[in-house]
C-alpha positions as CSV (number, residue, x, y, z in Angstrom):
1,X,25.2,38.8,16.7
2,X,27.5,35.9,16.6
3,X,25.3,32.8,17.0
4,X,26.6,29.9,19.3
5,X,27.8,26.0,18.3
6,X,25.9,24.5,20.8
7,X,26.8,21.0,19.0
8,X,30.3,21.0,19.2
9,X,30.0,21.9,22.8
10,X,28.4,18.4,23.2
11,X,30.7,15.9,25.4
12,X,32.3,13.1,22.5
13,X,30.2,10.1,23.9
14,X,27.0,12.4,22.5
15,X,28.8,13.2,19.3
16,X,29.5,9.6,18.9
17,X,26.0,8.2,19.7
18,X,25.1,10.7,17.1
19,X,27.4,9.9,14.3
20,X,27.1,6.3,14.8
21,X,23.3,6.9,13.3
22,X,24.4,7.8,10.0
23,X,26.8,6.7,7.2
24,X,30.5,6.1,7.6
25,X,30.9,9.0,4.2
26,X,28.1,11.7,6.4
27,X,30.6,11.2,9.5
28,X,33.6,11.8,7.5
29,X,32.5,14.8,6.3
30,X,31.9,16.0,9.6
31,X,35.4,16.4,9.7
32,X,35.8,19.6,7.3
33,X,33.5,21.8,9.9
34,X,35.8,22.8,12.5
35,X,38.9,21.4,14.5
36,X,36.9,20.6,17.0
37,X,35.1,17.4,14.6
38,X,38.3,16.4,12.6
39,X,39.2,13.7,14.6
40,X,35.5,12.6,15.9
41,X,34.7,10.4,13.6
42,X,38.0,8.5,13.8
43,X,36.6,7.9,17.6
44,X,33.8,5.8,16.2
45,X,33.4,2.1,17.1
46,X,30.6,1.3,14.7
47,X,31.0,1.8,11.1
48,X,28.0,1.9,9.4
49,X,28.8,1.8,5.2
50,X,25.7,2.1,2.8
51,X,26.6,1.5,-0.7
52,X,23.7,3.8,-1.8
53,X,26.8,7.0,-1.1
54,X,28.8,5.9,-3.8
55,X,27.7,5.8,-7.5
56,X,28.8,2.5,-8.2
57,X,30.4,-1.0,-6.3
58,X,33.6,-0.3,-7.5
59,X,34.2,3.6,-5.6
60,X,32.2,1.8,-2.8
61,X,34.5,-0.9,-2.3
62,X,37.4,1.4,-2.3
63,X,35.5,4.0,-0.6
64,X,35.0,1.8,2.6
65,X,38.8,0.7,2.4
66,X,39.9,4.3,2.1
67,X,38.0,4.7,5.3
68,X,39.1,1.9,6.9
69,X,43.0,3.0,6.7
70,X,42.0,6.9,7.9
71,X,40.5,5.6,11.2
72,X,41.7,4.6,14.5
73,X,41.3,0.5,13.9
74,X,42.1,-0.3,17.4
75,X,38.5,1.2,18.5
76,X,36.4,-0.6,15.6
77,X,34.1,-2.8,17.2
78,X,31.0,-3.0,14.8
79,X,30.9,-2.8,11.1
80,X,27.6,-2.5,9.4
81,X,27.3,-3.0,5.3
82,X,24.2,-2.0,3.3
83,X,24.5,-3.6,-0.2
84,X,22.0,-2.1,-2.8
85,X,23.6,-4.1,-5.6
86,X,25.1,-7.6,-6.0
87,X,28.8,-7.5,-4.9
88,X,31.8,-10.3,-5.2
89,X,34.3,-8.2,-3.7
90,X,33.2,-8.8,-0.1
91,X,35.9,-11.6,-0.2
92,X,38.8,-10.5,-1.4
93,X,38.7,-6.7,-1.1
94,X,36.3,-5.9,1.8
95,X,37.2,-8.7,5.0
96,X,40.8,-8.5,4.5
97,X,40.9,-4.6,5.6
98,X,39.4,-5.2,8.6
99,X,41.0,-5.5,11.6
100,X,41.1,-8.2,14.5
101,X,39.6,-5.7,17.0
102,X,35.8,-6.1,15.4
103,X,33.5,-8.2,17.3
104,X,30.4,-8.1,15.0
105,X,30.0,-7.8,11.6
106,X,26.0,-7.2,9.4
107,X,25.8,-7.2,5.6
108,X,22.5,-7.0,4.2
109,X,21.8,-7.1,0.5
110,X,18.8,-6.0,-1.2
111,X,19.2,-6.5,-4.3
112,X,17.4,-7.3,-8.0
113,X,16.2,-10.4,-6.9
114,X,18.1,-12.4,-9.6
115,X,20.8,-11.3,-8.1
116,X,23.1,-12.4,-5.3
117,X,26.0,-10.9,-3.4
118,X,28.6,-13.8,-3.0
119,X,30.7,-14.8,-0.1
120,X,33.1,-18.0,0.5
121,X,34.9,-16.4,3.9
122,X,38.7,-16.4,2.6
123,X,40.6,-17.9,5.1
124,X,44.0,-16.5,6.8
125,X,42.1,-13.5,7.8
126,X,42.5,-12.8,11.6
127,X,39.0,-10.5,11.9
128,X,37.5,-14.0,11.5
129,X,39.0,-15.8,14.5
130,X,37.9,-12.4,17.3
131,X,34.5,-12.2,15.7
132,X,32.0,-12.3,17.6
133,X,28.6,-11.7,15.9
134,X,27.8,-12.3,12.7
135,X,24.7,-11.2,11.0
136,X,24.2,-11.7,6.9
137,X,20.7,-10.8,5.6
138,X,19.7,-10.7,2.0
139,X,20.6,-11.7,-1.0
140,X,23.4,-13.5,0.0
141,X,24.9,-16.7,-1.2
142,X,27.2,-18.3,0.9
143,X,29.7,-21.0,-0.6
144,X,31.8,-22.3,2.3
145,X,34.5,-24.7,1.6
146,X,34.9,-28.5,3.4
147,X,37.7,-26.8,5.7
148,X,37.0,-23.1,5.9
149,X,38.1,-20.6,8.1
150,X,37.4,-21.5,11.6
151,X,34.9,-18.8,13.7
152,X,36.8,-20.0,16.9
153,X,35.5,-16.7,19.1
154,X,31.6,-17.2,17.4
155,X,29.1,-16.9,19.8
156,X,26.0,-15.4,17.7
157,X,24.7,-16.3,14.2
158,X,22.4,-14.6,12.2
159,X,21.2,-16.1,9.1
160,X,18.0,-14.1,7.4
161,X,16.4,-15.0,3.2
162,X,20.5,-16.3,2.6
163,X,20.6,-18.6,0.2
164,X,23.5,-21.9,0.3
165,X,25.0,-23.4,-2.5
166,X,24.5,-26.7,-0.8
167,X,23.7,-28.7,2.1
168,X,27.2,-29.4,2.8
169,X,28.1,-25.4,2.8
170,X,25.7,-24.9,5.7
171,X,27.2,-27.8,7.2
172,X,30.9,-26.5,7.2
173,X,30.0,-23.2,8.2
174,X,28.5,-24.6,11.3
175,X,31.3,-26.7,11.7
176,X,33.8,-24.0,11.9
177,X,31.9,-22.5,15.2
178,X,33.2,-24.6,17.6
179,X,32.0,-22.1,20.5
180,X,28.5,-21.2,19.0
181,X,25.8,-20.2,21.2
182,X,23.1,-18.6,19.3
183,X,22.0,-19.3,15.6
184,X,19.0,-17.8,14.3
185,X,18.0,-19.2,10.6
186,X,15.0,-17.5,8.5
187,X,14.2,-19.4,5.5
188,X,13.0,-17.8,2.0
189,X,10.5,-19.8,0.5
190,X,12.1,-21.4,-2.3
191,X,11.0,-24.2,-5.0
192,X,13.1,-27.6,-3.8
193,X,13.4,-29.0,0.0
194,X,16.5,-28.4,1.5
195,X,18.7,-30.8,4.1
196,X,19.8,-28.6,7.1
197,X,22.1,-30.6,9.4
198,X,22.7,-28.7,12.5
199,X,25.2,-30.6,14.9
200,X,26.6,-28.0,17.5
201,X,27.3,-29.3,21.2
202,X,27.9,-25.8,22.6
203,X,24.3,-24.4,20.7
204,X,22.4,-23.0,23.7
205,X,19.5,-21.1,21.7
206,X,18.3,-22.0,18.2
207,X,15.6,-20.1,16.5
208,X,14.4,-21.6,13.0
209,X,11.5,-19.7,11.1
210,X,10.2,-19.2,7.5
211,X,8.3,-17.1,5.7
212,X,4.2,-18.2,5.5
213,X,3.8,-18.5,2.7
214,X,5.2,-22.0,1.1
215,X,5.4,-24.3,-2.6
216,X,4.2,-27.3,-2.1
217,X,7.5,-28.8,-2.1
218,X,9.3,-26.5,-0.3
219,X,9.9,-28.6,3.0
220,X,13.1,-28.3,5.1
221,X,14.6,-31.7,7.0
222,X,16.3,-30.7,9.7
223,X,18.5,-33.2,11.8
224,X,19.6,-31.4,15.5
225,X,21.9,-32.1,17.8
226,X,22.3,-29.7,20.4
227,X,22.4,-31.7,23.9
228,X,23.5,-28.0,25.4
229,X,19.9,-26.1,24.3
230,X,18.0,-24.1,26.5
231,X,15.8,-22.3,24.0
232,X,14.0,-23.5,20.9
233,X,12.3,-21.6,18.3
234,X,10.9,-23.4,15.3
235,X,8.1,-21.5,12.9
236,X,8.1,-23.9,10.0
237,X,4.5,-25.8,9.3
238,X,6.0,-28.2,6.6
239,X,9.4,-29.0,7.3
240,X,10.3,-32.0,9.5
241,X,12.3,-31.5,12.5
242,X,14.1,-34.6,13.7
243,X,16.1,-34.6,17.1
244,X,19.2,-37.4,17.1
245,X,20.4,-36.2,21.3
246,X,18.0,-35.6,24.1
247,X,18.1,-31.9,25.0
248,X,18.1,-32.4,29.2
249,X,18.6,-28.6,30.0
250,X,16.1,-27.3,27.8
251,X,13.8,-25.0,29.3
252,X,11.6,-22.5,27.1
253,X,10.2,-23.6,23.2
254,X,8.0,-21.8,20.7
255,X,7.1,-24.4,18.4
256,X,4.5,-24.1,15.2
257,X,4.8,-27.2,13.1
258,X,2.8,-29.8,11.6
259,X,2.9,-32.8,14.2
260,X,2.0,-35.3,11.6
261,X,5.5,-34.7,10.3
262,X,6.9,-34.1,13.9
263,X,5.1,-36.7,16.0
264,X,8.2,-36.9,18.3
265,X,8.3,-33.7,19.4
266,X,6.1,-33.5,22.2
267,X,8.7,-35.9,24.0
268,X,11.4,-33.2,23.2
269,X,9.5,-30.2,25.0
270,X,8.6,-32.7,28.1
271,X,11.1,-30.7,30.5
272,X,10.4,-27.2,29.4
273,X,9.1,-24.6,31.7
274,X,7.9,-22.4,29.1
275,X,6.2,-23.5,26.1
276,X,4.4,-21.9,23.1
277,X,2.6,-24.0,20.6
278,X,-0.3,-24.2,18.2
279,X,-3.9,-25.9,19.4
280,X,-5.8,-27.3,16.6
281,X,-8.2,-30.2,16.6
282,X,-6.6,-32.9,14.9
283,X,-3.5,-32.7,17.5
284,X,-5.6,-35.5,19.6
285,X,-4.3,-37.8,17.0
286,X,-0.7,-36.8,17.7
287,X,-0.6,-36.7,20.9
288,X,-1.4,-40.2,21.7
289,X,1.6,-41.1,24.5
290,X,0.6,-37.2,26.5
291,X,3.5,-35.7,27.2
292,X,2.7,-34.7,30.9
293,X,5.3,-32.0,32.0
294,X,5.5,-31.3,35.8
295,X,8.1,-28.4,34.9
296,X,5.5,-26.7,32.5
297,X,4.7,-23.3,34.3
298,X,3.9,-20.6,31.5
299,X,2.0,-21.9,28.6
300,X,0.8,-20.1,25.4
301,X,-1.1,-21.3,22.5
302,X,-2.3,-20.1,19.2
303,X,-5.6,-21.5,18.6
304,X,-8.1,-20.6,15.4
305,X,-11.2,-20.6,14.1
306,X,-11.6,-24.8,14.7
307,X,-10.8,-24.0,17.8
308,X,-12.7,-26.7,20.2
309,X,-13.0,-26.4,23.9
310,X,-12.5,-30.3,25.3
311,X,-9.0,-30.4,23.4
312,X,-7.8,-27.1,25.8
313,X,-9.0,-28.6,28.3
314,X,-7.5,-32.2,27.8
315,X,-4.4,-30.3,27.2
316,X,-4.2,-28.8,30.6
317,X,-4.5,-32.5,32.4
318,X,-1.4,-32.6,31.0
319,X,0.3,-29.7,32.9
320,X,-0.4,-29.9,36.2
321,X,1.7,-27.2,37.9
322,X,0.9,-24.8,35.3
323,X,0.8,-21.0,36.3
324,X,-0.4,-19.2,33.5
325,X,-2.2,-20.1,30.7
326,X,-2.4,-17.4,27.4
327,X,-4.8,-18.0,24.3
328,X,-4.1,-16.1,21.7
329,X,-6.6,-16.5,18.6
330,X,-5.0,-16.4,15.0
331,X,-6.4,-15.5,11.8
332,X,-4.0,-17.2,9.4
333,X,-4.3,-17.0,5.3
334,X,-3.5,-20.7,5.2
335,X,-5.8,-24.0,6.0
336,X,-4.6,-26.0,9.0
337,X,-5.5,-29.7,10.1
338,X,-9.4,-29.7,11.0
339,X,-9.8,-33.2,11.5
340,X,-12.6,-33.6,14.0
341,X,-11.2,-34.4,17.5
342,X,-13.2,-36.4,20.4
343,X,-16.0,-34.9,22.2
344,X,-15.8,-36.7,25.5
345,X,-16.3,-34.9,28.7
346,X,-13.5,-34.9,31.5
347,X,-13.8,-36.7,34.3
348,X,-12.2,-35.0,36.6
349,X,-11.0,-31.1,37.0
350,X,-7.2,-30.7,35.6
351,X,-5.1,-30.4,38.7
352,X,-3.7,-27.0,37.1
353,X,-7.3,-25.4,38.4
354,X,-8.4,-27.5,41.4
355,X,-4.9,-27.5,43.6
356,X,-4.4,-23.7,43.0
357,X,-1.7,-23.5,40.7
358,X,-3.0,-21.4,37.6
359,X,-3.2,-17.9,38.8
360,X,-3.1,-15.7,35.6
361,X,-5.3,-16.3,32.1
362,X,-4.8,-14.1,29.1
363,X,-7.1,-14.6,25.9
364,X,-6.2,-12.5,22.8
365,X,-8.9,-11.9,20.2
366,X,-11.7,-13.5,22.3
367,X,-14.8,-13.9,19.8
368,X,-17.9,-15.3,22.1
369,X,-18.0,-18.6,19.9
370,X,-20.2,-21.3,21.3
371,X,-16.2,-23.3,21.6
372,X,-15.2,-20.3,23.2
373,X,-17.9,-20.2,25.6
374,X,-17.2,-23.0,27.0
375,X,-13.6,-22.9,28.1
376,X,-13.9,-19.4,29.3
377,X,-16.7,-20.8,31.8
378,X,-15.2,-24.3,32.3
379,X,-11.2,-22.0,33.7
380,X,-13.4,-19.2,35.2
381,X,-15.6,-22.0,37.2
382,X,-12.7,-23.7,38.4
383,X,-9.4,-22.2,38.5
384,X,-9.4,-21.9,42.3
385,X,-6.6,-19.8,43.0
386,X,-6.8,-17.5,40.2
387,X,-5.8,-13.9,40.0
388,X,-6.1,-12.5,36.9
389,X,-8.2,-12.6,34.0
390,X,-7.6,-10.4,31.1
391,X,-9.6,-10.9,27.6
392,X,-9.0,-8.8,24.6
393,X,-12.3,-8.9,22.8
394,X,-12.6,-9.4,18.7
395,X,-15.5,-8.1,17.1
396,X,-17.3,-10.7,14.7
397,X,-19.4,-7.6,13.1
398,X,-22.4,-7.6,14.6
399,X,-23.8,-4.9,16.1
400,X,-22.8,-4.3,19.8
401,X,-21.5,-7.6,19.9
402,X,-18.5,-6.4,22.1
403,X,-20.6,-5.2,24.9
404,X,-22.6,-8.4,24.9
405,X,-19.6,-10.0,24.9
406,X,-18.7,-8.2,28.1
407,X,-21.5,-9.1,29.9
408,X,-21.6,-12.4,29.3
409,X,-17.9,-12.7,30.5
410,X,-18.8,-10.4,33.8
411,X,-21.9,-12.7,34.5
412,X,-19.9,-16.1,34.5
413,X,-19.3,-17.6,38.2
414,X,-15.6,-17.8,39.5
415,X,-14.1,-20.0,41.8
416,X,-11.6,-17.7,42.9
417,X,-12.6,-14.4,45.0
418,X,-9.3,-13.1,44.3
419,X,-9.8,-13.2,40.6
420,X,-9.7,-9.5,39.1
421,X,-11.6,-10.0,35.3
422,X,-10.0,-7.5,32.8
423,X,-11.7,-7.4,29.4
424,X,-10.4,-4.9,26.9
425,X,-12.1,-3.7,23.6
């Protein structure tokens, strides 16, 4: 019995999805099975070229420009390069091949760690002035010239464990995205500080994050000036973040630093209605001026094991229009600040939970501390217009302490009767 091709049968948008999955030399090959796949893969608008199909750089190199010339250029949009080994061709034998019709272009190099893959960005290349993603990840070192090639369709920037040959290379590179909306930097730990200037007027959404564990000297000074922001991400406990334009139109931050290094901040997030932050005990030292946001709606914060009830509370006099509230409780394998913070009482309810504003509370990793306690009763007792309550308990080890947990959190009196308490093992 002759047995069907039910794959070749498929319409080409299902081919394509499929072919797009795997290697630009697996889709060629597709092309000796039948007429029907001779010309698919020519159809394909992202390229995806892993260096591991070739036995060394040099067939790769010429492997992926070989390829290049066989398909139909005009439908390229993506191109996708997996580096195993350190490469200095990308420059001179791998950008000029491609066409103006790509919009995003990914390298990633993985390799020895000794080892890096280098890039300048030649200019006179037209790819580089329709481009509109660019994502490098790796071992990279980037080298950019005073007046380098200018980005001028840029909107996204990816920049993940690169590695600059100076200060003044990340500061032309930025400068040759005049239209740049996105830029999302994540640092390597390395063994020196590093200057990062970041002056873009048309930046709308900046995301700037290391890896946790840090030297001792590796800190990162940052100058921004983005009057344009409307999201800001920073993840970066000893660098120091300094802010040279207001930011007027920004609206949602995420922001884990060290605010004896950033004791301006607080001013900066004062119009955001979203805002994510950590809540340790020596912050009452830093937050001296209050930086009382009317806007504030949706606030999360990480808190740990120094975690003290009157600072949460104290915090939320600050927000009085505030919505929800989310705790999540972190279990870091670094020391933060523990410096012991004022146990004064309030003296009034925070508006948040007497003029029935907060109507959702989320607590991650809820541990029945006597801290813990404490604000759990103090929101439950008050939060008047409250409507849901969801706590994820932690175990501490002791035996059925989850379901004493649970009782103890269905037993505690709540000043809203619409409140639905959801507590989850």
């Amino acid at each position: 019995m002759e047995a069907s091709d039910r794959i070749s049968d498929l319409p080409n948008d299902l081919l394509l999805r499929i072919l797009s999955l795997i290697p630009v030399s697996d889709a060629m090959s597709t092309s000796q099975l039948s007429k029907r796949w001779k010309h698919v893969w020519k159809m394909l608008q992202k390229l995806v070229y892993d260096e591991t199909s070739c036995p060394n750089m040099g067939e790769f190199v010429q492997f992926c420009g070989r390829s290049l010339q066989l398909h139909d250029a005009s439908l390229i949009k993506t191109i996708d390069v997996k580096l195993r080994k350190h490469s200095d061709s990308l420059d001179s034998l791998f950008f000029p091949k491609l066409h103006s019709t790509v919009l995003e272009i990914s390298v990633t190099s993985t390799a020895y760690p000794i080892y890096y893959s280098f890039i300048t960005f030649p200019n006179n290349l037209n790819v580089f002035q329709t481009l509109v993603v660019l994502k490098l990840q790796g071992l990279i070192l980037l080298d950019v010239v005073e007046s380098p090639v200018c980005f001028q369709s840029l909107k996204s920037l990816y920049l993940k464990c690169v590695k600059f040959e100076s200060g003044d290379s990340f500061t032309a590179l930025l400068s040759a995205c005049p239209v740049l909306e996105d830029l999302f930097i994540h640092r390597r730990c390395s063994v020196r500080s590093f200057f990062f200037s970041i002056s873009v007027p048309s930046l709308q959404r900046l995301s700037f994050t290391k890896e946790p564990g840090y030297y001792s000297e590796d800190e990162a000074i940052v100058e921004i000036t983005a009057p344009s922001l409307n999201y800001l991400k920073i993840f970066d406990r000893v660098g120091s973040f300094s802010f040279l334009e207001d930011m007027p139109k920004l609206v949602e931050a995420d922001v884990k630093v060290n605010l004896s290094k950033n004791e301006k901040l607080p001013k900066v997030v004062t119009s955001v209605e979203r805002l994510s932050l950590d809540l340790y005990p020596s912050m009452v030292f830093h937050l001296e001026d209050r930086f009382i946001s009317k806007k504030l709606g949706h606030l999360e914060l990480d808190i740990y094991d120094n975690f003290k009830s009157n600072l949460l509370l104290s915090l939320l006099k600050d927000v009085p229009y505030l919505r929800s509230l989310k705790l999540n409780h972190q279990h870091p394998i670094y020391d933060l600040e523990d410096q012991p913070c004022s146990d004064s009482e309030l003296s009034s309810v925070p508006d948040c939970l007497s003029f029935q504003y907060l109507e959702t509370f989320q607590w991650i990793d809820y541990a029945g501390t006597y801290e813990e306690i404490q604000a759990a009763v103090y929101v439950l007792k008050n939060a008047r217009c409250l409507k849901n309550a969801t706590i994820s308990l932690h175990s501490r080890g002791i035996e059925n302490d989850l379901m004493m947990m649970k009782k103890e959190l269905e037993s505690m009196s709540k000043a809203s009767t619409m409140c639905q308490l959801f507590i989850k093992f």
